[in-house]
Structures are given as structure tokens and as C-alpha cells.
N, CA, C and O atoms as a Tripos MOL2 file, in Angstrom:
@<TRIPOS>MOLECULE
protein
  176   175    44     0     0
PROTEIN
NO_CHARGES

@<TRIPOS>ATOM
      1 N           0.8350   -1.1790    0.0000 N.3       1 UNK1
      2 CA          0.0000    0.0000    0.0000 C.3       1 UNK1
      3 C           0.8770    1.2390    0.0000 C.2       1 UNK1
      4 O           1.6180    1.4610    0.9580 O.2       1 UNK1
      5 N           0.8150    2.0450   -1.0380 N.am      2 UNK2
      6 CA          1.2700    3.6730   -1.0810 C.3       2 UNK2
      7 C           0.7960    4.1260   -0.0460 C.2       2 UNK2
      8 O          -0.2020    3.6610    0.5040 O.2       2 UNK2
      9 N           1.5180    5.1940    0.3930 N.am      3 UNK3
     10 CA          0.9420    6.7010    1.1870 C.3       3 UNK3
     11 C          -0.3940    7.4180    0.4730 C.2       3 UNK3
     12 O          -0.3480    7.7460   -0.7130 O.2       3 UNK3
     13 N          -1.5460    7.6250    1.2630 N.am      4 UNK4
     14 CA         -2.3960    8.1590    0.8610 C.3       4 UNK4
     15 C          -3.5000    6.7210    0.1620 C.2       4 UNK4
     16 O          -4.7020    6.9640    0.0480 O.2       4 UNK4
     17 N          -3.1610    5.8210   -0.1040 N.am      5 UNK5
     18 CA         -3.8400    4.7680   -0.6910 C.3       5 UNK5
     19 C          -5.4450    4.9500   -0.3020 C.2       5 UNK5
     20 O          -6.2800    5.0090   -1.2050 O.2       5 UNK5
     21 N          -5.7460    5.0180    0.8060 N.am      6 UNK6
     22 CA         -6.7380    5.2860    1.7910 C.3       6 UNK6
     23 C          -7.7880    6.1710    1.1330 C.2       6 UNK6
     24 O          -8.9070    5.9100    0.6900 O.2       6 UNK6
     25 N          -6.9850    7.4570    1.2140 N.am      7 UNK7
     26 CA         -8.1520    8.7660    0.7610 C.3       7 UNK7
     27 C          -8.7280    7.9290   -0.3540 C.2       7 UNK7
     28 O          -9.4750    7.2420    0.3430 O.2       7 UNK7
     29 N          -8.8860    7.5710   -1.3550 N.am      8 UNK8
     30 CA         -9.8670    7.4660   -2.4470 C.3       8 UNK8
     31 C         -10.7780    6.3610   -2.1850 C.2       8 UNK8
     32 O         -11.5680    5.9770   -3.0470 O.2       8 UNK8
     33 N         -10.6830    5.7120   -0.7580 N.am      9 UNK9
     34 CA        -11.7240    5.2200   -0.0990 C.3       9 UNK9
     35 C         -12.6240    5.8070    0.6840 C.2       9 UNK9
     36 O         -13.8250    5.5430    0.6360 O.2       9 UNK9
     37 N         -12.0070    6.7920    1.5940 N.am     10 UNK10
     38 CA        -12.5210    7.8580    2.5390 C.3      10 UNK10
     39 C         -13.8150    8.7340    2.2160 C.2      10 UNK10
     40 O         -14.9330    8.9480    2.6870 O.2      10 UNK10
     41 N         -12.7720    9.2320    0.8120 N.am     11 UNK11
     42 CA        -13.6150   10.2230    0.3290 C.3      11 UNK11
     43 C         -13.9040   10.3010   -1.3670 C.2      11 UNK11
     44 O         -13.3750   10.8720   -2.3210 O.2      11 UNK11
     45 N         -14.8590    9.5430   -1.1930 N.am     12 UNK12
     46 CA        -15.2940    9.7000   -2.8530 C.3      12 UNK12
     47 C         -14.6030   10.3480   -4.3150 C.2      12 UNK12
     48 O         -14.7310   11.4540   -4.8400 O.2      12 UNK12
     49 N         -13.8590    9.1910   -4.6870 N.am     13 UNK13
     50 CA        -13.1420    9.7070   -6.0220 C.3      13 UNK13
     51 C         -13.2790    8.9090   -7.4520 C.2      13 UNK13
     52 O         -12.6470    8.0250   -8.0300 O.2      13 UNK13
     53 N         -14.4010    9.6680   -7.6980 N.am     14 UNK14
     54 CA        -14.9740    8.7500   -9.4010 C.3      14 UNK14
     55 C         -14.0700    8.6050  -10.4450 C.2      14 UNK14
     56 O         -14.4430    8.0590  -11.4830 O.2      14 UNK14
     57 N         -12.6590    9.1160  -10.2880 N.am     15 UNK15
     58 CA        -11.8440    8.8240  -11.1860 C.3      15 UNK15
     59 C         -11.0980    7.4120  -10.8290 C.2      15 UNK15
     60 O         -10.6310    6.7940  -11.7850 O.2      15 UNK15
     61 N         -11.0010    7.0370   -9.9400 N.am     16 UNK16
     62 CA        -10.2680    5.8570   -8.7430 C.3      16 UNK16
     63 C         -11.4480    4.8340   -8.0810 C.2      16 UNK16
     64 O         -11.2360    3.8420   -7.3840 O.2      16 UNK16
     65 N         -12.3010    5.1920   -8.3640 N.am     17 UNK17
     66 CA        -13.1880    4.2610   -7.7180 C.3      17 UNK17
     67 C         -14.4630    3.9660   -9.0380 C.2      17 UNK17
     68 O         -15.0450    4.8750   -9.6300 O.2      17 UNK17
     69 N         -14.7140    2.2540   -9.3140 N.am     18 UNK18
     70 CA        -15.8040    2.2860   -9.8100 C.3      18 UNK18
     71 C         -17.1980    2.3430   -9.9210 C.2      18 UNK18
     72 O         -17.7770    2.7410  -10.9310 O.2      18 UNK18
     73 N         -17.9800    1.7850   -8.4640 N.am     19 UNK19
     74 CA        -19.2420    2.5450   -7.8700 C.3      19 UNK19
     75 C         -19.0200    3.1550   -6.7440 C.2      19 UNK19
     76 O         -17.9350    3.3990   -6.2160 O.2      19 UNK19
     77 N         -20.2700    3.4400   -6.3220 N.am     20 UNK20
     78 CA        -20.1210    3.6250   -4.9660 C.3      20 UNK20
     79 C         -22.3180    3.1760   -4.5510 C.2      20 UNK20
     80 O         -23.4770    3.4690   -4.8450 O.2      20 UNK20
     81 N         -21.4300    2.3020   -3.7000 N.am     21 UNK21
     82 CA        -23.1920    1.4500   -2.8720 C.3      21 UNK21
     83 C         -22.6800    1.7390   -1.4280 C.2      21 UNK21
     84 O         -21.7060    1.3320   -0.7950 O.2      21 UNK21
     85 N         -23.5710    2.4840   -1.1820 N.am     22 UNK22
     86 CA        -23.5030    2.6190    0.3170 C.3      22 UNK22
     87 C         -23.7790    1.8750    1.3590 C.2      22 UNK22
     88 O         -23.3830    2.1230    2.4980 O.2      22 UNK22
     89 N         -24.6110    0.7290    0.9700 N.am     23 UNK23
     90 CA        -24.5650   -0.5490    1.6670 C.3      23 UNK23
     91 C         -23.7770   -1.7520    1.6170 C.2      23 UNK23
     92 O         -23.9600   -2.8010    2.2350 O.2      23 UNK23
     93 N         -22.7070   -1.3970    0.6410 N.am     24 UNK24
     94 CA        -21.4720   -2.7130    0.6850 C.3      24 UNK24
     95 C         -20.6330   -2.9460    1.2680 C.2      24 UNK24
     96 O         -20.8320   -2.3690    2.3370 O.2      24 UNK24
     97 N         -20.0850   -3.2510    1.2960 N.am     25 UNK25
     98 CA        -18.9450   -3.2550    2.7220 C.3      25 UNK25
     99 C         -17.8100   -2.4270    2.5950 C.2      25 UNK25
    100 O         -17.1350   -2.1600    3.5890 O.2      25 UNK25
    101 N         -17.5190   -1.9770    1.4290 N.am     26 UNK26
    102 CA        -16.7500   -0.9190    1.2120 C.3      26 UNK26
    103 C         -16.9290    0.4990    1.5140 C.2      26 UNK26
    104 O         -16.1440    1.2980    2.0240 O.2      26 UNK26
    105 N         -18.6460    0.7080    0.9130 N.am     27 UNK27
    106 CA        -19.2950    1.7540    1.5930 C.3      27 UNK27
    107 C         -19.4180    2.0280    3.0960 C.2      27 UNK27
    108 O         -19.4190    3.1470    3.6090 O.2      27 UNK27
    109 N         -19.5160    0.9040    3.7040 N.am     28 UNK28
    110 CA        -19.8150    0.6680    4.9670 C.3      28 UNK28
    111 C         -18.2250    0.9500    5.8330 C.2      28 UNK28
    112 O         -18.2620    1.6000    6.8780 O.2      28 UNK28
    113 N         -17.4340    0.6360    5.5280 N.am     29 UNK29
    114 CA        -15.7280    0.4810    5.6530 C.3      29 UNK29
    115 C         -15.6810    2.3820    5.3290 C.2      29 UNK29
    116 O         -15.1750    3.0280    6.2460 O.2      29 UNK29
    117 N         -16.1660    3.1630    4.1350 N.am     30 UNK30
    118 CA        -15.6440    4.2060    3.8100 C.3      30 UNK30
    119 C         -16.5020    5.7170    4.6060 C.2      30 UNK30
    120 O         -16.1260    6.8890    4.6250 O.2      30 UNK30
    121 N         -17.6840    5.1090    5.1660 N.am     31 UNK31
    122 CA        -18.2560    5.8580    6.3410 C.3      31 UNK31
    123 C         -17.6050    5.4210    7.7790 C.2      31 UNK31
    124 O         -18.1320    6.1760    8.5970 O.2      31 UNK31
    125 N         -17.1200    4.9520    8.1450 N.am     32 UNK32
    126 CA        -16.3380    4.3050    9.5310 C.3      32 UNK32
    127 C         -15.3540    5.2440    9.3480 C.2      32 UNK32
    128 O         -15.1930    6.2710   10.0070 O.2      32 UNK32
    129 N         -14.5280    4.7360    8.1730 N.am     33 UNK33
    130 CA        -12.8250    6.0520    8.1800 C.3      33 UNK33
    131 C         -12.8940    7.1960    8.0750 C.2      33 UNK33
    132 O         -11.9460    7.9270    8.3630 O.2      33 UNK33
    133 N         -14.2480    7.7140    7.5550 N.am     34 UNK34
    134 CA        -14.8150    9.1280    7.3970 C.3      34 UNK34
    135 C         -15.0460    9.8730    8.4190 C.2      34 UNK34
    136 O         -14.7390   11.0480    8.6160 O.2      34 UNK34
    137 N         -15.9240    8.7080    9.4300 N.am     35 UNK35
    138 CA        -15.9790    9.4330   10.6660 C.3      35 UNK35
    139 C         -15.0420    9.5460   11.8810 C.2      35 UNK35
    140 O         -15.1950   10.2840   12.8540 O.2      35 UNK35
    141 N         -13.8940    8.5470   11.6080 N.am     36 UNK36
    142 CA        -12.9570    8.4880   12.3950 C.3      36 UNK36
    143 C         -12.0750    9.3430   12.3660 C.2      36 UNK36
    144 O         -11.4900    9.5800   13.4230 O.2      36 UNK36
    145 N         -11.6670   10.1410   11.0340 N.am     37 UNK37
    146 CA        -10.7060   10.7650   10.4520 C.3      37 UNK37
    147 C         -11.5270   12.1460   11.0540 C.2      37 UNK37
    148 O         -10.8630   12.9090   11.7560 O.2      37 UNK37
    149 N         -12.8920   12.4570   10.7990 N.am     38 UNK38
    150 CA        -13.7820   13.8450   10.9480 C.3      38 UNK38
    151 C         -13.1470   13.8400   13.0340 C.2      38 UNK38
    152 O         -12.5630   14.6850   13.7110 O.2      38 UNK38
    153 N         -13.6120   12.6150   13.3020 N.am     39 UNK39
    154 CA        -13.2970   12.8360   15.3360 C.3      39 UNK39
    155 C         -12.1710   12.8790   15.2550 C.2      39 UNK39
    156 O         -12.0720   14.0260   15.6920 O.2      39 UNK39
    157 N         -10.7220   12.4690   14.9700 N.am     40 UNK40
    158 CA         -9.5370   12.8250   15.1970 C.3      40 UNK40
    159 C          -9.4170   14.0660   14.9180 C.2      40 UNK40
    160 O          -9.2080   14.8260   15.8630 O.2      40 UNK40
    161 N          -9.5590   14.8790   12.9080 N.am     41 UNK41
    162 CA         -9.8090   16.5050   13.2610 C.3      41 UNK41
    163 C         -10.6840   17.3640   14.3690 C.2      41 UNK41
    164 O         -10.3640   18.5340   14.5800 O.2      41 UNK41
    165 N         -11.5440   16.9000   14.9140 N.am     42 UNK42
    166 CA        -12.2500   17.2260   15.7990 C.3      42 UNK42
    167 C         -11.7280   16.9440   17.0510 C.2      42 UNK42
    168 O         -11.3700   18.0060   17.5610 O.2      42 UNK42
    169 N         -11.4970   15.8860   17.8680 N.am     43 UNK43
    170 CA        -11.0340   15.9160   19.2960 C.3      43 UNK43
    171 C          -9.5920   15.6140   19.1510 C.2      43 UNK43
    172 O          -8.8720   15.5520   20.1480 O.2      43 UNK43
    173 N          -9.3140   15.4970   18.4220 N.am     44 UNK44
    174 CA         -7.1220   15.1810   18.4320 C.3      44 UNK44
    175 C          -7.2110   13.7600   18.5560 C.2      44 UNK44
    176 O          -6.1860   13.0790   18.6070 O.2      44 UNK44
@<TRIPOS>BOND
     1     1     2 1
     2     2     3 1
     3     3     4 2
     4     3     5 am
     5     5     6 1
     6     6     7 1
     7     7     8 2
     8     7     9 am
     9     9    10 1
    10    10    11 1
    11    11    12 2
    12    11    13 am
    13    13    14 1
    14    14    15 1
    15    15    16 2
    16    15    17 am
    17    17    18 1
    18    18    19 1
    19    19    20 2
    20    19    21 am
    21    21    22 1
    22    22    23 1
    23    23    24 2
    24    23    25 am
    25    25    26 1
    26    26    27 1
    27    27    28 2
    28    27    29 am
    29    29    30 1
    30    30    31 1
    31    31    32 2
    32    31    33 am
    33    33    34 1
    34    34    35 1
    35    35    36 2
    36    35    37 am
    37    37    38 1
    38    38    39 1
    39    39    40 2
    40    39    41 am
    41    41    42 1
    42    42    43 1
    43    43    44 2
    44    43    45 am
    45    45    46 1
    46    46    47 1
    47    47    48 2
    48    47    49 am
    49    49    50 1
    50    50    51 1
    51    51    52 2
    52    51    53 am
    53    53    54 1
    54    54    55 1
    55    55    56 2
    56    55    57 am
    57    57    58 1
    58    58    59 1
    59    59    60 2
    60    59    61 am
    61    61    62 1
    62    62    63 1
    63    63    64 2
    64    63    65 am
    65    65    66 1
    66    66    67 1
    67    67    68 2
    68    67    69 am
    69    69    70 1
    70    70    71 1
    71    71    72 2
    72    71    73 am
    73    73    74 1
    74    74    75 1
    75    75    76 2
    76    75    77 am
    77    77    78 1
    78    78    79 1
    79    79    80 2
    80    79    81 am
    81    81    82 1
    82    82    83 1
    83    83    84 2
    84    83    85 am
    85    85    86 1
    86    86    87 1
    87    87    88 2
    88    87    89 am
    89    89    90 1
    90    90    91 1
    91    91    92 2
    92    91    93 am
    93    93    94 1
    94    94    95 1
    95    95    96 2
    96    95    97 am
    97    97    98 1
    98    98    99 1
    99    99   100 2
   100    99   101 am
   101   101   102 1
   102   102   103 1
   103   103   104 2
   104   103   105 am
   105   105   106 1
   106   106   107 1
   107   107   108 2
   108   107   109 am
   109   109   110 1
   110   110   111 1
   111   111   112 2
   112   111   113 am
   113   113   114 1
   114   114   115 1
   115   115   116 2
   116   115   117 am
   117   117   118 1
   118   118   119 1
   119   119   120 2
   120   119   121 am
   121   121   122 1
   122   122   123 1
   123   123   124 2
   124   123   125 am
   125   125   126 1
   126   126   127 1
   127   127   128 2
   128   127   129 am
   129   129   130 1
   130   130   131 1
   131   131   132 2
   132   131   133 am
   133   133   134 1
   134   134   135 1
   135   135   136 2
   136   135   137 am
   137   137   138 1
   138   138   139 1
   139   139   140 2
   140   139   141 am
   141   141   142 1
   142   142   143 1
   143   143   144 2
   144   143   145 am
   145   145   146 1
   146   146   147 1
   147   147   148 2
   148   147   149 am
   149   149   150 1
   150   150   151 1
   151   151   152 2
   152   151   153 am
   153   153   154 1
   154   154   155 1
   155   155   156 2
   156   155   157 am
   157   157   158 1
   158   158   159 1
   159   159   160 2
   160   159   161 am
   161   161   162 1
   162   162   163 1
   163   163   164 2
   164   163   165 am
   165   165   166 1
   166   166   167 1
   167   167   168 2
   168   167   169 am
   169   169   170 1
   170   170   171 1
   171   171   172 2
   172   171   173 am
   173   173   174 1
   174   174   175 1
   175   175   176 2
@<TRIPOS>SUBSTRUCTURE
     1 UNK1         2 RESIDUE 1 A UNK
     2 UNK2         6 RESIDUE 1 A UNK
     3 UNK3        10 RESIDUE 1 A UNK
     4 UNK4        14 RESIDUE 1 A UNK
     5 UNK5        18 RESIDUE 1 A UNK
     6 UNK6        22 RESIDUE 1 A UNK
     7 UNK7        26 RESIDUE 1 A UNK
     8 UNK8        30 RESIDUE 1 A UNK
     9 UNK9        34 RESIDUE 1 A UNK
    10 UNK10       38 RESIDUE 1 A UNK
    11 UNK11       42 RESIDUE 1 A UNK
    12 UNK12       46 RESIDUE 1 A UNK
    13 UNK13       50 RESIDUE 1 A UNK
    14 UNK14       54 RESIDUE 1 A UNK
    15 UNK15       58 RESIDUE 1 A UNK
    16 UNK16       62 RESIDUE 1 A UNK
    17 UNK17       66 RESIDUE 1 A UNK
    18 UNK18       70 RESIDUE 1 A UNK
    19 UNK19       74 RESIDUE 1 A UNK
    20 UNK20       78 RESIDUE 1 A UNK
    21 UNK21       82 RESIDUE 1 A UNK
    22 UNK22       86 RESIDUE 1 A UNK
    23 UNK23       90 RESIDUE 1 A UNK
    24 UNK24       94 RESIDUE 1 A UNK
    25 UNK25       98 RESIDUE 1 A UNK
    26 UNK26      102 RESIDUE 1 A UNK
    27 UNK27      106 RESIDUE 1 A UNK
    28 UNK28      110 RESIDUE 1 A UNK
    29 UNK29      114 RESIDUE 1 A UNK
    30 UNK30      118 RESIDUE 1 A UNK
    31 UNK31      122 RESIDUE 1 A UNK
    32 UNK32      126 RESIDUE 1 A UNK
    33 UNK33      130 RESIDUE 1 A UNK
    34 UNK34      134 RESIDUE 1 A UNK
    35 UNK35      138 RESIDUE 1 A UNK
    36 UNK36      142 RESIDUE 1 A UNK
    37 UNK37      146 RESIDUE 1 A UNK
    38 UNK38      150 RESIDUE 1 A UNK
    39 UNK39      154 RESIDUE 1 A UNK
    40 UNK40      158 RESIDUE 1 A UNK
    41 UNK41      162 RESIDUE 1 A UNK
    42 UNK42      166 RESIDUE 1 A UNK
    43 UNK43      170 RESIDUE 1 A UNK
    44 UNK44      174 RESIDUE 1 A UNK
């Protein structure tokens, strides 16, 4: 895995990613790191 590999899971990138289902487990996996990443900017 590269540096940064992550973000184009995190956060929605239609050039790097081919759907997006918000009920798949990827979707499901890419709201978890979303919100984990949002509380670390938020509480440290």
C-alpha cells in the first residue's frame, strides 16, 4: 500500500473508484474512516 492509498476510499473519487453502494462493505468500511478521520480533526 502507497501513502495516501486510503483517501480514495474515505472520500469519494470517481476517477479511482468504480461505484459507490452505500450498503457494501466498502461503503460501509468508507463511512467508519470518514468518521474516524472527521473525530480525530475534531477531538485530536
Amino acid at each position: 500500500t502507497a501513502h495516501a492509498d486510503d483517501i480514495a476510499h474515505v472520500f469519494w473519487m470517481p476517477d479511482r473508484n468504480q461505484t459507490l453502494d452505500e450498503n457494501s462493505e466498502i461503503g460501509i468500511h468508507r463511512k467508519r474512516m470518514a468518521r474516524m478521520w472527521a473525530n480525530f480533526a475534531k477531538y485530536g
